[in-house]
C-alpha positions in Angstrom: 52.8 149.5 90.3 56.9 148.7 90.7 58.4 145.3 91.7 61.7 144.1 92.3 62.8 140.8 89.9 63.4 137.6 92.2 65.2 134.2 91.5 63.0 132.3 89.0 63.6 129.7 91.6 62.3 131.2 94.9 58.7 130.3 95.5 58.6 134.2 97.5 59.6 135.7 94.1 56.8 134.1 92.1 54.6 137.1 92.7 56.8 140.5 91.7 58.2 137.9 88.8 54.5 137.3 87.7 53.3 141.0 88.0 56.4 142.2 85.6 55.8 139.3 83.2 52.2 140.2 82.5 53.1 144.2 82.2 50.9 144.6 85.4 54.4 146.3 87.1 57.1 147.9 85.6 60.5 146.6 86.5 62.7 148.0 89.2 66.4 147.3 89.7 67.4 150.2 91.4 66.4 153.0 93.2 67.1 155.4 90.4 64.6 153.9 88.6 61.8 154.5 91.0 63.5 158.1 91.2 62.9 157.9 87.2 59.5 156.4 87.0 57.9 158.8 89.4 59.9 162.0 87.6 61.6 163.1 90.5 64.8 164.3 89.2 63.1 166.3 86.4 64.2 169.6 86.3 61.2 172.2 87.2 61.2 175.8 85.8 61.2 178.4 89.0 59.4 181.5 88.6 61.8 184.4 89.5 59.6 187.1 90.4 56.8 187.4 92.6 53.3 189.4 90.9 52.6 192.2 93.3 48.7 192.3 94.0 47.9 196.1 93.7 44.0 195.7 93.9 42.2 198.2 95.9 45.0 200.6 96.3 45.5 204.1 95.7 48.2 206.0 93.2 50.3 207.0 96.0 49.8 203.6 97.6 51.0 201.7 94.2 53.9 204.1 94.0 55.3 202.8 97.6 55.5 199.2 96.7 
């Protein structure tokens, strides 16, 4: 769970302000952190080519793909 700080002050921020302070929520600021905390910007291997399925085909067949 993620919540937004509030004023100490502001009876409507008691809640997120609560949730942080016990470790129930981790603390979000800005977006980037949410963009951090779900590992969005992480940089993901691509695979570059694509395993041909040659099952159930002939020699000559194999040779044309």
């Amino acid at each position: 769970m993620y919540a937004f700080p509030g004023r100490t002050t502001d009876v409507s921020s008691e809640g997120c302000n609560f949730l942080i302070k016990t470790n129930r929520a981790a603390l979000i600021n800005h977006a980037k952190d949410l963009v951090y905390y779900m590992g969005w910007n992480e940089v993901k291997p691509k695979k570059t080519e694509q395993t041909q399925l040659l099952i159930g085909l002939s020699n000559e067949e194999q040779k044309n793909c």
